[in-house]
NUDREN-453652 format. One record per residue (C-alpha): residue in one letter; x, y, z negated. Coordinates in nm, 2 decimals, m for minus. Example, Ala and Ser with C-alpha at 12.3 -4.5 7.8 and 13.67 -1.06 7.14 Angstrom:
+------+--------+--------+--------+
! rest !      x !      y !      z !
+------+--------+--------+--------+
!    A !   1.23 !  m0.45 !  m0.78 !
!    S !   1.37 !  m0.11 !  m0.71 !
+------+--------+--------+--------+
END
This chain:
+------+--------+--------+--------+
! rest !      x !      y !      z !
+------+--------+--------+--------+
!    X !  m0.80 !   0.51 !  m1.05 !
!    X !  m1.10 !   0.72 !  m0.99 !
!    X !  m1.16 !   1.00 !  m1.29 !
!    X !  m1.38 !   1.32 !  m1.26 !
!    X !  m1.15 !   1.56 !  m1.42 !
!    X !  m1.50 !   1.77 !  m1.63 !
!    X !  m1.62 !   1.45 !  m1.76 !
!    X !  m1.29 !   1.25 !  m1.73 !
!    X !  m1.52 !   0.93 !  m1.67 !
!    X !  m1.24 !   0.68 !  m1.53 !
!    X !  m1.33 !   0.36 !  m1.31 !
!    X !  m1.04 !   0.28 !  m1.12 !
!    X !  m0.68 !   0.22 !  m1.08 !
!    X !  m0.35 !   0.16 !  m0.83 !
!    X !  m0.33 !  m0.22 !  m0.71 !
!    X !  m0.05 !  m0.42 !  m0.75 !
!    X !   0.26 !  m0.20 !  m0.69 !
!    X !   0.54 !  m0.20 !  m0.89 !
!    X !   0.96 !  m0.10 !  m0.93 !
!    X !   1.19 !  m0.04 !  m1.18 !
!    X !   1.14 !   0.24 !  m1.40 !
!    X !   1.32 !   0.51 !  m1.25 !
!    X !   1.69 !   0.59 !  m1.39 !
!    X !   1.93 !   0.90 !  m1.40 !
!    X !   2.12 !   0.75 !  m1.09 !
!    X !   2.16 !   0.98 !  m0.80 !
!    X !   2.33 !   0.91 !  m0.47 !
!    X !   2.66 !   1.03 !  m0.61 !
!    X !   2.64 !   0.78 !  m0.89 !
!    X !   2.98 !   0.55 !  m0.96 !
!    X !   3.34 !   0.61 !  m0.88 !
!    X !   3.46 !   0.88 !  m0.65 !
!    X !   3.50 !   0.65 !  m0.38 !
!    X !   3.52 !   0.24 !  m0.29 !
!    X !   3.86 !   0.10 !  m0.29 !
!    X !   3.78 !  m0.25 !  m0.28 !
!    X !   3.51 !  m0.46 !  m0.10 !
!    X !   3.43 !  m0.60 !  m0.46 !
!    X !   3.36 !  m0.23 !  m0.60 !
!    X !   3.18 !  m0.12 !  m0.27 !
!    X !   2.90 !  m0.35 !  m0.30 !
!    X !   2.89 !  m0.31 !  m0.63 !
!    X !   2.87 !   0.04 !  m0.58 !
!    X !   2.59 !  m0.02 !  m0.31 !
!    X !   2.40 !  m0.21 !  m0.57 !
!    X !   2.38 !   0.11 !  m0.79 !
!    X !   2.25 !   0.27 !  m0.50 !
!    X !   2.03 !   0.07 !  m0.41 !
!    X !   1.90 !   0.04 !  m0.78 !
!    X !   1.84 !   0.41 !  m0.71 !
!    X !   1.65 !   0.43 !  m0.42 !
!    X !   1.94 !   0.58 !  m0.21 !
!    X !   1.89 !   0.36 !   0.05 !
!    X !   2.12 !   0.56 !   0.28 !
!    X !   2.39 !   0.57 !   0.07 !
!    X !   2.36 !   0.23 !  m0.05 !
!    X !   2.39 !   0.11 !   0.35 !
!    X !   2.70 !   0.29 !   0.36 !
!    X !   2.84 !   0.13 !   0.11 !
!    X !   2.79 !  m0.20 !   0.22 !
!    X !   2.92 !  m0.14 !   0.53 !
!    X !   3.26 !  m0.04 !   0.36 !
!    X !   3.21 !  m0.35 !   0.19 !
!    X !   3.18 !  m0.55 !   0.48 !
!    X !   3.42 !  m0.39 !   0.67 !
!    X !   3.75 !  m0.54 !   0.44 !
!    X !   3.52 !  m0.86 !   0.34 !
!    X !   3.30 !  m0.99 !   0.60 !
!    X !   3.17 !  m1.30 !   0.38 !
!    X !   3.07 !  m0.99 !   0.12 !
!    X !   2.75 !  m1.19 !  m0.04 !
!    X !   2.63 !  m0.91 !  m0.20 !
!    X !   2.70 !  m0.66 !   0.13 !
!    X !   2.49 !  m0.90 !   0.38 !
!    X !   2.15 !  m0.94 !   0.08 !
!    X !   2.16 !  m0.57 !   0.03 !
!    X !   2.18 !  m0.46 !   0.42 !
!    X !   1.94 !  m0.73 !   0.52 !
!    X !   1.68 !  m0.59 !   0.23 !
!    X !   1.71 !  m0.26 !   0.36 !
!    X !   1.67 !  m0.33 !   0.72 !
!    X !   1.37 !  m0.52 !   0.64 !
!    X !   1.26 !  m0.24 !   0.44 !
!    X !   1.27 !   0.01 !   0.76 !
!    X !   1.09 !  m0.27 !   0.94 !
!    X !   1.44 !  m0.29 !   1.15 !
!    X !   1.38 !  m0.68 !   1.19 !
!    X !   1.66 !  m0.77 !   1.43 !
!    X !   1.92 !  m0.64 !   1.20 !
!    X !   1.77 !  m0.79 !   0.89 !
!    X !   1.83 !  m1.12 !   1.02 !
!    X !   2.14 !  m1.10 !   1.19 !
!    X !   2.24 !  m1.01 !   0.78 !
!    X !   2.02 !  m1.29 !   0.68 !
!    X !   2.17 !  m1.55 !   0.88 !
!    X !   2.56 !  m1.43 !   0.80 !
!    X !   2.40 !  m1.45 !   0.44 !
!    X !   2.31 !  m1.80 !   0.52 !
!    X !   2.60 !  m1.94 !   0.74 !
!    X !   2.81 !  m1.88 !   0.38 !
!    X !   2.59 !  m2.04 !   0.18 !
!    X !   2.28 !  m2.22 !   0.32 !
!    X !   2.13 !  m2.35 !   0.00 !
!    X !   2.07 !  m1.93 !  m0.07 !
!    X !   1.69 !  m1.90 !  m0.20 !
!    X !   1.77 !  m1.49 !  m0.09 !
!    X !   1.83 !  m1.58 !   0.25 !
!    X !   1.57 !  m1.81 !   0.31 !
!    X !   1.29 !  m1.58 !   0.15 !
!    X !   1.42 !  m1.33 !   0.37 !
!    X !   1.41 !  m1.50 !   0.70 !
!    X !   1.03 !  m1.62 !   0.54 !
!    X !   0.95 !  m1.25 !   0.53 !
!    X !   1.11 !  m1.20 !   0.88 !
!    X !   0.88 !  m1.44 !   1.03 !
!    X !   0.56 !  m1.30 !   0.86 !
!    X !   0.60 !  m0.96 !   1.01 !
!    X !   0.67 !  m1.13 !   1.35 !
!    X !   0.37 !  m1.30 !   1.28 !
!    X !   0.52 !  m1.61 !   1.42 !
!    X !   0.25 !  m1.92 !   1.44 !
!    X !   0.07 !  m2.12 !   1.72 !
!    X !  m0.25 !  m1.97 !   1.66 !
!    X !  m0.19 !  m1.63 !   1.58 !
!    X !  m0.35 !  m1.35 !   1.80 !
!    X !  m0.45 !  m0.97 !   1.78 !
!    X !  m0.69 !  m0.85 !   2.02 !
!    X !  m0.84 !  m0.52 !   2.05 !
!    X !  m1.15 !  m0.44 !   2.32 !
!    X !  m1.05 !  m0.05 !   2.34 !
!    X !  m0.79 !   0.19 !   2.29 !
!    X !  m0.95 !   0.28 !   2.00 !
!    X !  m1.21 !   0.08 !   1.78 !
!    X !  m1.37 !   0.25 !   1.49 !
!    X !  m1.48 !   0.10 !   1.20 !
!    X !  m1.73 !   0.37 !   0.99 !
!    X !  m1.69 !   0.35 !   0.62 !
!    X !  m1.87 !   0.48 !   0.28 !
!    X !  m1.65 !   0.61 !  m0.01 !
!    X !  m1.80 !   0.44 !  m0.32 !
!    X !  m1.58 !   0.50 !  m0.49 !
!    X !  m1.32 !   0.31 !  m0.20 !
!    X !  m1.40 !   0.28 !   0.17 !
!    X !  m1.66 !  m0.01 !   0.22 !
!    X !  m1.74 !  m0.18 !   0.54 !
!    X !  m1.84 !  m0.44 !   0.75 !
!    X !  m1.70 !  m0.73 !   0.90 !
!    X !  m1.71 !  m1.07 !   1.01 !
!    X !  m1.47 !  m1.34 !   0.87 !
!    X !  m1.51 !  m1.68 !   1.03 !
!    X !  m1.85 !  m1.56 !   1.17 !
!    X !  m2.01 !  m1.45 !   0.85 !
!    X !  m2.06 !  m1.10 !   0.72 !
!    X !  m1.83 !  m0.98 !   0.48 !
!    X !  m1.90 !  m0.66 !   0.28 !
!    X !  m1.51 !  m0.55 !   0.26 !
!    X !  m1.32 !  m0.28 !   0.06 !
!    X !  m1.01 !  m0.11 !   0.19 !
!    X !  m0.70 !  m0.08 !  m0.04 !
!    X !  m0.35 !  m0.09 !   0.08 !
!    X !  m0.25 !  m0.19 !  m0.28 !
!    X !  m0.39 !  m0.56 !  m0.14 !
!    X !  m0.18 !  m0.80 !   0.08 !
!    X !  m0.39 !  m0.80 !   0.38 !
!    X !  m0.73 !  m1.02 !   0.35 !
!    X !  m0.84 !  m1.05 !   0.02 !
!    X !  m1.16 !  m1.26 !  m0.04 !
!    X !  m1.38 !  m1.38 !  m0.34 !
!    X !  m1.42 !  m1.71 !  m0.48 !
!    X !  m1.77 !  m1.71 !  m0.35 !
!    X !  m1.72 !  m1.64 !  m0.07 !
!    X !  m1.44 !  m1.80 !   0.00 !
!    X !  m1.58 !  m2.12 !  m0.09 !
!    X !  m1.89 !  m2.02 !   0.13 !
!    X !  m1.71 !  m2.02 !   0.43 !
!    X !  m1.48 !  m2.37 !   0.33 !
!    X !  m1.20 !  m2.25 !   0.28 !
!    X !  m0.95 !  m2.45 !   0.15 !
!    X !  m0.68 !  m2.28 !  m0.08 !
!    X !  m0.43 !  m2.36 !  m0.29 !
!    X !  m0.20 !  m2.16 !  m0.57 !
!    X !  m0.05 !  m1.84 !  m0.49 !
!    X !   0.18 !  m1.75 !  m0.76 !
!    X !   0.10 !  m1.45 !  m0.96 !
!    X !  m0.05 !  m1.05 !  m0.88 !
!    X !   0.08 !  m0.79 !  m1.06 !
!    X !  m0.20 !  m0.51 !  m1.15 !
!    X !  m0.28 !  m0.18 !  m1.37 !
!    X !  m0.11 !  m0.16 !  m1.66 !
!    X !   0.19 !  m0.38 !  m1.51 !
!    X !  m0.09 !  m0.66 !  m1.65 !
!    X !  m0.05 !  m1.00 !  m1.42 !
!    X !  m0.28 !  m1.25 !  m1.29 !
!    X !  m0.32 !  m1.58 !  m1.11 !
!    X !  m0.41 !  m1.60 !  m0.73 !
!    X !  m0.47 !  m1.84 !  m0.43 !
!    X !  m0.36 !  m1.83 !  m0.10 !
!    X !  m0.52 !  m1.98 !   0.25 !
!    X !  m0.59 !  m1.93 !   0.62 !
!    X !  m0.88 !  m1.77 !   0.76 !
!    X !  m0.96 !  m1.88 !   1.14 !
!    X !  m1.09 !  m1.49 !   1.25 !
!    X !  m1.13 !  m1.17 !   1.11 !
!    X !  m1.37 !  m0.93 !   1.35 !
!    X !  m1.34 !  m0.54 !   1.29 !
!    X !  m1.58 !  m0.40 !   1.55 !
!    X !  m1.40 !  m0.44 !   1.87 !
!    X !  m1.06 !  m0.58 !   1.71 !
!    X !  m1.01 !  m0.96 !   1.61 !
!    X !  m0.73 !  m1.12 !   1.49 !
!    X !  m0.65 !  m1.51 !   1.48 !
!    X !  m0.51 !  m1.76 !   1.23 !
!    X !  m0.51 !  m1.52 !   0.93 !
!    X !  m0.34 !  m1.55 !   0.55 !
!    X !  m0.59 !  m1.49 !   0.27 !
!    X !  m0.59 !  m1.45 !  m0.08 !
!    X !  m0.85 !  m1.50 !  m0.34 !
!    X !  m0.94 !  m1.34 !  m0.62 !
!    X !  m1.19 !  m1.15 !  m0.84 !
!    X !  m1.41 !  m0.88 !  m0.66 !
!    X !  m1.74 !  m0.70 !  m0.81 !
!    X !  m2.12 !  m0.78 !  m0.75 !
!    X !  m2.19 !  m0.72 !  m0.38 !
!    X !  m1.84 !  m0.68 !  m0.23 !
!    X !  m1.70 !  m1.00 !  m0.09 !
!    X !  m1.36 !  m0.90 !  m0.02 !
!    X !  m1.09 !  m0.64 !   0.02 !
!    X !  m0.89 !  m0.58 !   0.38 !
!    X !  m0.51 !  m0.41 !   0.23 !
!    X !  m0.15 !  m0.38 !   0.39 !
!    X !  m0.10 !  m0.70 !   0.64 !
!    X !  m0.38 !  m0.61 !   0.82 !
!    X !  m0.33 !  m0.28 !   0.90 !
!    X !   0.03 !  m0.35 !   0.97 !
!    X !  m0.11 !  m0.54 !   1.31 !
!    X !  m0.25 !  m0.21 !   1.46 !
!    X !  m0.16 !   0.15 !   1.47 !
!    X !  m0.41 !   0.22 !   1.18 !
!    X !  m0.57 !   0.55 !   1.08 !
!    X !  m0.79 !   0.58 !   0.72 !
!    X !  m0.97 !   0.87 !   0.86 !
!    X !  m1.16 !   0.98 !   0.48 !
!    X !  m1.27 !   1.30 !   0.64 !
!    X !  m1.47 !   1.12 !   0.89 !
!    X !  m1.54 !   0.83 !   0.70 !
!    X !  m1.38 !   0.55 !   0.95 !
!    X !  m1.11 !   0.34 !   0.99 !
!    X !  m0.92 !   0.38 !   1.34 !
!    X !  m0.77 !   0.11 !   1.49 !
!    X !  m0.54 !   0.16 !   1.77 !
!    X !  m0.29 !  m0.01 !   1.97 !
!    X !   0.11 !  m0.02 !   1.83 !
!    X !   0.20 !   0.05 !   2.19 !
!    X !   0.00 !   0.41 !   2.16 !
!    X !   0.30 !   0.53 !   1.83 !
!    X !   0.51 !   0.74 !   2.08 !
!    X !   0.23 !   0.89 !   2.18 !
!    X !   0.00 !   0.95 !   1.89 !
!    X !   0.30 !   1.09 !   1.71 !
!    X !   0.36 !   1.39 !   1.93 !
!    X !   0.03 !   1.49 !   1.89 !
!    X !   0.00 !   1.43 !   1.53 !
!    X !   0.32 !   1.63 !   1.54 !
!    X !   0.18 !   1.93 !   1.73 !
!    X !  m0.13 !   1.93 !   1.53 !
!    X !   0.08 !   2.05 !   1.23 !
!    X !   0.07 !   1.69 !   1.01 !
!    X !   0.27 !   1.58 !   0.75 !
!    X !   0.50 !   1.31 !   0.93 !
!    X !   0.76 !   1.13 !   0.64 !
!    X !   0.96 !   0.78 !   0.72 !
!    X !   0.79 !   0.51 !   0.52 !
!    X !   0.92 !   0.16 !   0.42 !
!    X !   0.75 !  m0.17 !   0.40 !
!    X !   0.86 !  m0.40 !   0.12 !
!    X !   0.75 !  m0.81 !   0.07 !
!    X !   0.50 !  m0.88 !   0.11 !
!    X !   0.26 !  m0.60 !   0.15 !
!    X !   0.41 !  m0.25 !  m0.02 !
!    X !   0.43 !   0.08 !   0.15 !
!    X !   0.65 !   0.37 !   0.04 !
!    X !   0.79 !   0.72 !   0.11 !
!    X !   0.89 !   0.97 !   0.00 !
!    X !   0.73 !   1.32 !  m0.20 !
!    X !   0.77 !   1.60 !  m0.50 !
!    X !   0.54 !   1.65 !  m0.76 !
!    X !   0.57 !   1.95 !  m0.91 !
!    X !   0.93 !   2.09 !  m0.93 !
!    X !   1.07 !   1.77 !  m0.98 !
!    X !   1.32 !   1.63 !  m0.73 !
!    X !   1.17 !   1.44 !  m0.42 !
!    X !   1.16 !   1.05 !  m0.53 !
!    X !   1.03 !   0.74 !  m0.42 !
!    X !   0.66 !   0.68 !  m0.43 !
!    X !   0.47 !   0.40 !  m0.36 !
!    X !   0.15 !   0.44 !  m0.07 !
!    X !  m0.20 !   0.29 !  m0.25 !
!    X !  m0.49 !   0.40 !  m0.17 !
!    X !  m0.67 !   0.18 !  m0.45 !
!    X !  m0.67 !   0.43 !  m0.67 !
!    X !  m1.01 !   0.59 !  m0.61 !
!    X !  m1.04 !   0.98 !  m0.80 !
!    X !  m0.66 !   0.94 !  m0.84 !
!    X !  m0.40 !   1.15 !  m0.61 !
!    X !  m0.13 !   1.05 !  m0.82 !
!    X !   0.00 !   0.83 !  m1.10 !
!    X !   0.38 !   0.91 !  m1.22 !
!    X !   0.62 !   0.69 !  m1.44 !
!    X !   0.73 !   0.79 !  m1.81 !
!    X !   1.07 !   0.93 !  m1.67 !
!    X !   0.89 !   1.14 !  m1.35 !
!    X !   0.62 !   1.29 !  m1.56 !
!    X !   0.91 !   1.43 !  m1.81 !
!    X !   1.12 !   1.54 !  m1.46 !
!    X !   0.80 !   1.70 !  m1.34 !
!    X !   0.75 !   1.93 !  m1.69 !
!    X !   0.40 !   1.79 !  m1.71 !
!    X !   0.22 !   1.71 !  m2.01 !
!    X !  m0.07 !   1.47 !  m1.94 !
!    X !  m0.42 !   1.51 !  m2.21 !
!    X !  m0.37 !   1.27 !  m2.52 !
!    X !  m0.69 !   1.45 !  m2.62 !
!    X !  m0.89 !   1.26 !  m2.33 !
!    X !  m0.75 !   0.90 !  m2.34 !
!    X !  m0.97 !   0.66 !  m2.11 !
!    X !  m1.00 !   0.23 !  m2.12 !
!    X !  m1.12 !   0.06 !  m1.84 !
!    X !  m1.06 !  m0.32 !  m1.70 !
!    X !  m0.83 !  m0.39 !  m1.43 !
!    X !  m0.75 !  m0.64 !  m1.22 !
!    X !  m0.52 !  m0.77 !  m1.53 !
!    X !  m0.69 !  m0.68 !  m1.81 !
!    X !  m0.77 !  m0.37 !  m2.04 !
!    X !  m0.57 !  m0.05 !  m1.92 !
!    X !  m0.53 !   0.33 !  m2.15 !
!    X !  m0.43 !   0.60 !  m1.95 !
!    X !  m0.41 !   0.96 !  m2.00 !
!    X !  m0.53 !   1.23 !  m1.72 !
!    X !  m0.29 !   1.53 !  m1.60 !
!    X !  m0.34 !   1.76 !  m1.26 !
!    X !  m0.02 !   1.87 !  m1.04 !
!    X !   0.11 !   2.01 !  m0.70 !
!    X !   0.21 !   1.71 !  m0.49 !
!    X !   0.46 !   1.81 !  m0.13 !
!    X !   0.44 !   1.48 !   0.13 !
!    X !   0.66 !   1.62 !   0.39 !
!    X !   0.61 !   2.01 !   0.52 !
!    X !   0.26 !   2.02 !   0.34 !
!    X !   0.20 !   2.08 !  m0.03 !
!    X !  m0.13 !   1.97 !  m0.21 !
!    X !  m0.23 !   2.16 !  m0.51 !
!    X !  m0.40 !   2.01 !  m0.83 !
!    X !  m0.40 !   1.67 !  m0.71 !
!    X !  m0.55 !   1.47 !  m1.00 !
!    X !  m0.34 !   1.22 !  m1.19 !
!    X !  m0.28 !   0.95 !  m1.46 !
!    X !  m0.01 !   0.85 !  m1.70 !
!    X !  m0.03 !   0.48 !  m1.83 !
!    X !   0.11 !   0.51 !  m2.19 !
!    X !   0.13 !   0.15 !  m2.26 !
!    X !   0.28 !   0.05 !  m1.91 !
!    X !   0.30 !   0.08 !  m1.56 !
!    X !   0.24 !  m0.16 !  m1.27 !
!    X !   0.62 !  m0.04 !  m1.17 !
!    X !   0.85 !  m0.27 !  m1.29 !
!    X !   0.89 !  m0.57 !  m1.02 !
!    X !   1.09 !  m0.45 !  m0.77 !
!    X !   1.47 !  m0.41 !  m0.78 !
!    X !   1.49 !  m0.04 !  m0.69 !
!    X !   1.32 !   0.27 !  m0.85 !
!    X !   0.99 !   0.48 !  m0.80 !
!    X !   0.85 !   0.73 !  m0.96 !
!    X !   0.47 !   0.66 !  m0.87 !
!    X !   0.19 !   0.58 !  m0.69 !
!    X !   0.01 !   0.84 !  m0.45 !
!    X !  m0.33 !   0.71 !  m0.36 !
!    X !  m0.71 !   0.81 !  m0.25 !
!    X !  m0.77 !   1.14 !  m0.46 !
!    X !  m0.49 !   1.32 !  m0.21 !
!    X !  m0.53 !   1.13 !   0.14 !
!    X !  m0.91 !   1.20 !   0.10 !
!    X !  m0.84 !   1.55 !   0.24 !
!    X !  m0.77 !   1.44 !   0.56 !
!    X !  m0.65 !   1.11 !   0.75 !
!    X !  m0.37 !   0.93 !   0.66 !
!    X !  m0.20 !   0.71 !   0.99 !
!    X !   0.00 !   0.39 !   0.88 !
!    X !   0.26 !   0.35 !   1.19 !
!    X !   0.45 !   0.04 !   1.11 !
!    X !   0.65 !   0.04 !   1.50 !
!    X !   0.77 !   0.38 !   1.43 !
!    X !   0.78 !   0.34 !   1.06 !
!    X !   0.61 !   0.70 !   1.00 !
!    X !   0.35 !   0.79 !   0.74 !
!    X !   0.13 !   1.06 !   0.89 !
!    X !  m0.10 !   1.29 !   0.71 !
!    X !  m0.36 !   1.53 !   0.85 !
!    X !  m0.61 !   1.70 !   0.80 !
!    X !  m0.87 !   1.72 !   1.08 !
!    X !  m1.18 !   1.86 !   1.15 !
!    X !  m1.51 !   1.67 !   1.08 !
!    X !  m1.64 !   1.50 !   1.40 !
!    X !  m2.00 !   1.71 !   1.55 !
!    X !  m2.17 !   1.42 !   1.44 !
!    X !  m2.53 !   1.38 !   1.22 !
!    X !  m2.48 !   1.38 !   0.93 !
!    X !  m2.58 !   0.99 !   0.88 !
!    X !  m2.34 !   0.78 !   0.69 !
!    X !  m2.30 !   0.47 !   0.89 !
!    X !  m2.18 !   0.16 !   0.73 !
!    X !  m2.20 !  m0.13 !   0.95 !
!    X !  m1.93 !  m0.17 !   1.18 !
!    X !  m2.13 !  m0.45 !   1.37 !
!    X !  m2.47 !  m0.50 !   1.44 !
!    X !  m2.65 !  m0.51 !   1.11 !
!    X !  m2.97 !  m0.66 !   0.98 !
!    X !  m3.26 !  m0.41 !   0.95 !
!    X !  m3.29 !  m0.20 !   0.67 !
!    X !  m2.85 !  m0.17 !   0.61 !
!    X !  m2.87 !   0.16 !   0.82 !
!    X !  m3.14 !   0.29 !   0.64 !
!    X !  m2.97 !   0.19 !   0.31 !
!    X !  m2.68 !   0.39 !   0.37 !
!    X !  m2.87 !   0.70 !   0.48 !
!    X !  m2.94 !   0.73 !   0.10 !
!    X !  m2.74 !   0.48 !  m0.09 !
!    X !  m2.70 !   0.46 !  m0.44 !
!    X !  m2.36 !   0.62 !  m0.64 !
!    X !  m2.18 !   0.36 !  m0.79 !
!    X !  m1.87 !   0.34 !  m1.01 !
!    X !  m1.62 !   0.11 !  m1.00 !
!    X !  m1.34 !  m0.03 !  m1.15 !
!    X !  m1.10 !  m0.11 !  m0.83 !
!    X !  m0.79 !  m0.24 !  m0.97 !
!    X !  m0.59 !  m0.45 !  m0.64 !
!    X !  m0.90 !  m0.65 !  m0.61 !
!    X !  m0.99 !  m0.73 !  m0.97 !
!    X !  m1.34 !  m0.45 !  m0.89 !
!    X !  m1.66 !  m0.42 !  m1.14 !
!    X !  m1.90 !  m0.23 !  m1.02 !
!    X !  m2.16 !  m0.03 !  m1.28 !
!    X !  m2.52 !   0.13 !  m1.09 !
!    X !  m2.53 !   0.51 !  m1.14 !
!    X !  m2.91 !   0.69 !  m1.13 !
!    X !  m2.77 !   0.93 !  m0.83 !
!    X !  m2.89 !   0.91 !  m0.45 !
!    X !  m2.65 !   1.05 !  m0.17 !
+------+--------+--------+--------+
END
């Protein structure tokens, strides 16, 4: 969500995240200690209800170690390895979880999800031209950039609240795509919505292609013809670089090394997880509450953070009912209420990161563990924000501006004549940017 905390003008919010309201439970929750496999899994359940991923693991493993057809043991260690990205491991569980019972929809869907992140298919293939590709963006109010999907320019919005290539109708029908239902999107608000699926042939991002990629469509405003989120990213070592206004794509065989630099430049470094099909989190504090889960989207543009009922009351912060603000997301008509607090990602605090409460719902009640939040654009824009997905590490920095002119380029391929000049001094726009559900409203100002 995107507010301006003086006039508290909102036109924005998080895309298509969502958990269990977060509960009391802590990782020394239930009995003082298993005695059975029966009451070790169910105590890893608990656990893993929690958030305590660690602890629930543990349990399992008790569980498994007196009962080795433990049902409930092999789903929840096979959820959490595919959570850490640990894909071996989460389908050694998810076959044992299938040898017992192979009608199992859970063990199916998780060897699906296996073979997504594997990126398993005939015509699949990531190329990249350089060590680095850079894809320049303009904030307004989310990145925006160029690219080419099936040979035609796409004007393309980045959100890791989206699965991966997110297209319009338009579009999509433009290029002949053919699509088919693809269930239902969760949005703002907790609000849901229908989508379609399909298959792209090739995505182009400067000097990176990829093959034979899924799509999505679904609503996106006047002049934006899709949004790029999660599943693409996840196929490079991929750097949102808001200081610098560019995306950096970079091989996954450069994590080892772009870690110990990040590392010796001072950067927040925290583990993150990856949960089906397309959601990032880790771990933070806001305020002096207790460090809790968080979900990664950087969809909310003006927002650093939004917090659940239960965190905002943990985090002693009282958000303005004085300065209520409507807007229309991706599933419909969302009220949310502005606050302002400290947020710590790793070693680095951020102070007065701007926030919003959603009264009348959250878009965090879908998965089967708890979060307090969302953290999103308002924070990251202070520096550079690195998805590693082979070391499974969220980095955060904050560098110094390139010694470039001062410019703002927005193609990231060749452009017609007159784009360049258009971004030199581009209209402000607002924008309502919920998952891809975007409405965009002409402002007077020239940047």
């Amino acid at each position: 969500m995107h507010f301006r905390i003086a006039s508290l003008v909102v036109v924005g919010l998080f895309t298509g995240v969502g958990a269990t309201a977060r509960t009391a439970a802590s990782p020394g929750l239930g009995p003082p200690g298993p005695t059975t496999p029966a009451t070790a899994a169910i105590l890893g359940d608990r656990l893993f209800a929690a958030a305590d991923f660690g602890g629930a693991e543990r349990a399992y493993r008790s569980a498994l170690r007196n009962d080795r057809h433990n049902a409930a043991a092999e789903l929840g260690l096979a959820r959490i390895a595919l959570y850490r990205n640990e894909l071996g491991e989460a389908e050694r569980h998810a076959r044992a979880l299938a040898a017992d019972d192979p009608s199992d929809p859970r063990a199916n869907g998780l060897r699906r999800s296996i073979a997504e992140r594997r990126d398993e298919g005939p015509d699949y293939r990531v190329t990249i031209t350089d060590a680095q590709v850079d894809v320049p963006f303009r904030i307004d109010p989310l990145p925006e950039f160029e690219a080419l999907v099936d040979g035609k320019r796409a004007h393309l919005l980045l959100d890791t609240g989206g699965p991966g290539l997110t297209l319009g109708s338009s579009f999509a029908k433009a290029l002949g795509v053919a699509t088919r239902p693809g269930g239902e999107g969760v949005f703002a608000g907790g609000l849901r919505g229908a989508i379609r699926s399909g298959h792209v042939d090739r995505l182009d991002l400067g000097g990176a292609s990829i093959r034979s990629l899924p799509m999505s469509v679904a609503g996106v405003p006047p002049g934006i013809d899709g949004a790029l989120g999660t599943n693409v990213l996840y196929r490079f070592l991929s750097t949102i670089d808001y200081a610098n206004r560019r995306l950096v794509l970079r091989r996954k065989t450069e994590s080892k090394t772009f870690n110990a630099g990040a590392s010796a430049r001072g950067a927040a470094i925290v583990p993150m997880l990856l949960v089906p099909d397309h959601f990032i989190f880790a771990r933070a504090r806001v305020g002096d509450a207790p460090e809790a889960l968080f979900s990664v989207d950087t969809g909310g543009a003006g927002v650093g953070v939004q917090l659940t009922k239960t965190e905002l009351h943990a985090a002693a912060i009282v958000p303005d009912s004085s300065h209520p603000t409507n807007f229309v997301g991706g599933g419909g008509a969302v009220r949310t209420l502005p606050f302002a607090a400290d947020v710590t990602l790793g070693r680095r605090t951020f102070r007065q990161v701007p926030g919003v409460y959603s009264p009348d719902g959250d878009p965090f009640g879908t998965f089967p563990f708890s979060i307090a939040g969302a953290i999103s654009q308002e924070l990251f824009k202070r520096g550079a924000l690195t998805f590693d997905f082979s070391a499974m590490k969220l980095i955060f920095e904050v560098p110094k501006p390139l010694a470039t002119s001062r410019t703002r380029r927005f193609c990231s391929v060749e452009s017609p004549k007159g784009v360049q000049q258009s971004a030199k001094c581009s209209q402000a726009f607002l924008a309502v940017s919920s998952r891809v559900g975007h409405h965009r409203v002409r402002a007077t100002s020239c940047r």
